[in-house]
C-alpha positions as CSV (number, residue, x, y, z in Angstrom):
1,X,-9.1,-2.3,-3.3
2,X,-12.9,-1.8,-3.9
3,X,-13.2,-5.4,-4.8
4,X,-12.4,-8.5,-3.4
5,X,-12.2,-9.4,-6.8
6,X,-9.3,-7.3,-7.9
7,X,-7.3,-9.1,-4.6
8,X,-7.7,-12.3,-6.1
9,X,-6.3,-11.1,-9.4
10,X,-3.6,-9.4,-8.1
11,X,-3.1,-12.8,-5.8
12,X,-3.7,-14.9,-9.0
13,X,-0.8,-12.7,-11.2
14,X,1.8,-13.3,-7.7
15,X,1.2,-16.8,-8.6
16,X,2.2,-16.3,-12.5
17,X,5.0,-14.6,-11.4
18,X,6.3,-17.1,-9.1
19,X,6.1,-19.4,-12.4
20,X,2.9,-21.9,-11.3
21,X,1.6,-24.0,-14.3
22,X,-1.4,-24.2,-11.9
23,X,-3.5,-22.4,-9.7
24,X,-6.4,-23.1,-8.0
25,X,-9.6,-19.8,-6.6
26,X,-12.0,-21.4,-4.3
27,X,-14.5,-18.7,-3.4
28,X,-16.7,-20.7,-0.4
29,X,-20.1,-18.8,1.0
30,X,-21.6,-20.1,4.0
31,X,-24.9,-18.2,4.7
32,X,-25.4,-19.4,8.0
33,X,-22.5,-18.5,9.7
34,X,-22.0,-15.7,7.8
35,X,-18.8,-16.0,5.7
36,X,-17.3,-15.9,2.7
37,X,-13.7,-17.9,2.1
38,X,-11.3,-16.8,-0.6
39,X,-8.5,-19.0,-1.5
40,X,-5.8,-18.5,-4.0
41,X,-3.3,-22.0,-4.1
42,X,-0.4,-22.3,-6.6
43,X,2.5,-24.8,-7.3
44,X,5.2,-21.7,-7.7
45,X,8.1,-21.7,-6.8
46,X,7.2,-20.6,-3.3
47,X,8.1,-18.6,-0.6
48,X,11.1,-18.6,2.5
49,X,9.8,-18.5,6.0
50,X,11.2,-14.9,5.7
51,X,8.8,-14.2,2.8
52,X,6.1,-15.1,4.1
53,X,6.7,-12.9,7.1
54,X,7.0,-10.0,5.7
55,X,4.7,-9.8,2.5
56,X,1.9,-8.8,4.3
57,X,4.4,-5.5,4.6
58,X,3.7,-2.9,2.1
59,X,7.0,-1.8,2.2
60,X,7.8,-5.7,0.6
61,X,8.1,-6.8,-2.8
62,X,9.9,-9.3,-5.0
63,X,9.0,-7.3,-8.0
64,X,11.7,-4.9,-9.5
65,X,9.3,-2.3,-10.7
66,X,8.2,-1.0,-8.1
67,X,9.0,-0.4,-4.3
68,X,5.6,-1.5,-2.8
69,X,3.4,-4.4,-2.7
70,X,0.3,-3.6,-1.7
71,X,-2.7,-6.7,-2.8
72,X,-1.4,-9.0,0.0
73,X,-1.3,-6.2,3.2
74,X,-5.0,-4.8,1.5
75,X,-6.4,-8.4,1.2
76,X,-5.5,-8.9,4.9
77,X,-6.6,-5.6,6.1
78,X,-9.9,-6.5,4.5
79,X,-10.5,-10.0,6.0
80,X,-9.5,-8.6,9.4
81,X,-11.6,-5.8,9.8
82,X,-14.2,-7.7,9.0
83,X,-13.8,-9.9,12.0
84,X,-11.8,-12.4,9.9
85,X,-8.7,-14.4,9.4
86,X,-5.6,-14.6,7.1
87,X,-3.5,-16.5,6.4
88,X,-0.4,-18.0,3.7
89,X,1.7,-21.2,3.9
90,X,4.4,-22.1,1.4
91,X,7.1,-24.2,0.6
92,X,9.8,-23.3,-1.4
93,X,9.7,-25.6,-4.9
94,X,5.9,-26.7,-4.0
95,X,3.7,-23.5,-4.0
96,X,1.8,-21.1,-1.8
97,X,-2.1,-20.8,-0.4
98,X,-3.0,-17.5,0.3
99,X,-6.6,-17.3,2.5
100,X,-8.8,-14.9,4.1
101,X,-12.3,-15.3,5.5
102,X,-14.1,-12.6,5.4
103,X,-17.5,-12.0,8.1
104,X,-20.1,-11.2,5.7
105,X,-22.6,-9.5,8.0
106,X,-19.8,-7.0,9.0
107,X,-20.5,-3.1,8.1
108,X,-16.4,-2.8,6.8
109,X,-17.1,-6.4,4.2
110,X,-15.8,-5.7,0.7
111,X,-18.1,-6.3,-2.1
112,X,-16.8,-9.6,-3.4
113,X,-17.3,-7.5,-7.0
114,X,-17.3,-10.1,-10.1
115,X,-15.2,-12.7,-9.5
116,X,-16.7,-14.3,-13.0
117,X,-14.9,-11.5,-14.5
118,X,-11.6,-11.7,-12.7
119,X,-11.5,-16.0,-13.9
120,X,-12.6,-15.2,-17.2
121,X,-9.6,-12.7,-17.5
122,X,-7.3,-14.8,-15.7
123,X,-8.1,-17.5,-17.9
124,X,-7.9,-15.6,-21.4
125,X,-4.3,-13.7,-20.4
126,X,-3.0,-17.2,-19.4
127,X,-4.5,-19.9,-21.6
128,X,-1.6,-22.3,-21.0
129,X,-1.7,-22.6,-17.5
130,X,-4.3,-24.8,-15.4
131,X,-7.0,-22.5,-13.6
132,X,-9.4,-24.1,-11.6
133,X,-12.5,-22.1,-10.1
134,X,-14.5,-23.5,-7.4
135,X,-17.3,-21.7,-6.1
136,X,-19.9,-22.6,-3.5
137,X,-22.9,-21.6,-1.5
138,X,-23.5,-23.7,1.4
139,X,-24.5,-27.2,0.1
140,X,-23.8,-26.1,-3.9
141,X,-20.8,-25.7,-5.7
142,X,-19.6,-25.9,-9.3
143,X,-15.7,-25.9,-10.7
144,X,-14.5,-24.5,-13.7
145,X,-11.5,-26.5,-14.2
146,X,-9.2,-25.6,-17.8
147,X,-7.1,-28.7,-18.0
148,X,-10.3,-30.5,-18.8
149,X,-11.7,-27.5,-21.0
150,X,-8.6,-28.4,-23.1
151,X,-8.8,-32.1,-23.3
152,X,-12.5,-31.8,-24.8
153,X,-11.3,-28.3,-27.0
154,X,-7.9,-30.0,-28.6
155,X,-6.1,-27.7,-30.2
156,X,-8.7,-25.0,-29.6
157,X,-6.9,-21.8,-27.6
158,X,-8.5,-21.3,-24.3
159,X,-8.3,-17.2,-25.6
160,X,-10.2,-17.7,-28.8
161,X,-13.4,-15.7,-28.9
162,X,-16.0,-18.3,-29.1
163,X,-14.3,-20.3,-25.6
164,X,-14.3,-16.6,-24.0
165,X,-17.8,-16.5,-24.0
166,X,-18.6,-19.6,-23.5
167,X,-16.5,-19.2,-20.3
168,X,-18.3,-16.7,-19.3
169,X,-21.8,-18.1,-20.1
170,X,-21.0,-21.1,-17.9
171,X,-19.8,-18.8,-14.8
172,X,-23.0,-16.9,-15.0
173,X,-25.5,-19.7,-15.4
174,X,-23.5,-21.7,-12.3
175,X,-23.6,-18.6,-10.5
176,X,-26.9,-18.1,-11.0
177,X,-27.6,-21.5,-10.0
178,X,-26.1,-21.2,-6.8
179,X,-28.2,-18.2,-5.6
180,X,-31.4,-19.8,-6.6
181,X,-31.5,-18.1,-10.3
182,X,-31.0,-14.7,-9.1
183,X,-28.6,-12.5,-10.3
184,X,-25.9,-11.2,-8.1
């Protein structure tokens, strides 16, 4: 994939798919030694210990429309030529974490791409599940976190136009935030 963005997505919809009511994207930047964490956690149904050695197979896939599952073996093959790690743990019943660190200084890194976008959506074709975002930058972070979006909203949709953008405004002034008001 082009992004690292469209990974998480395609991580993020294995996770509605295994029937989570919640899933949790960190996306964690340390500048100094260079990395960047992604981090996609669910409480699916979870996977076998036979699962979860073979879905980083592209010949692998619980899905029924298709032969090939490819977003787990890319999102590996990314963080490892990078100089990086992968990894997943589940537990059948509990849920799944999916993780790779990526070495940002590496000439094979992915573009992260916009990950603001990727939540947003994520957030508008699900707005019944709990999605939390947290993003850092060294020493700053900020969460996005819907189950408390829909206490203060009531019976407000999560997909309605006005939340959308507001959703989106708040990624892009806490993204901005974190990078010192510059644009990424």
């Amino acid at each position: 994939m082009r992004e690292l963005s469209l990974n998480i997505m395609d991580i993020a919809q294995n996770s509605v798919r295994a029937e989570a009511s919640e899933i949790t994207i960190r996306s964690i930047e340390d500048t100094g030694a260079k990395t960047l964490t992604l981090e996609v956690e669910d409480n699916g149904k979870g996977m076998t210990e036979e699962q979860i050695a073979s879905v980083t197979d592209p010949f692998f896939t619980t899905r029924t429309t298709r032969k090939v599952g490819l977003g787990v073996p890319l999102f590996k093959m990314a963080a490892e030529q990078t100089g990086g790690s992968f990894s997943i743990t589940s537990t059948l019943g509990k849920g799944t974490l999916t993780a790779a660190t990526f070495q940002t200084d590496s000439v094979d890194m992915t573009p992260l791409g916009d990950i603001n976008a990727t939540v947003s959506l994520l957030i508008n074709s699900n707005p019944d599940m709990d999605i939390v975002f947290i993003r850092s930058v060294d020493d700053k972070s900020f969460t996005l976190d819907t189950k408390q979006m829909r206490e203060m909203l009531g019976d407000v949709p999560l997909n309605n136009p006005d939340v959308a953008l507001w959703i989106n405004s708040f990624l892009e002034e806490n993204e901005k935030e974190l990078f010192g008001g510059i644009d990424q």
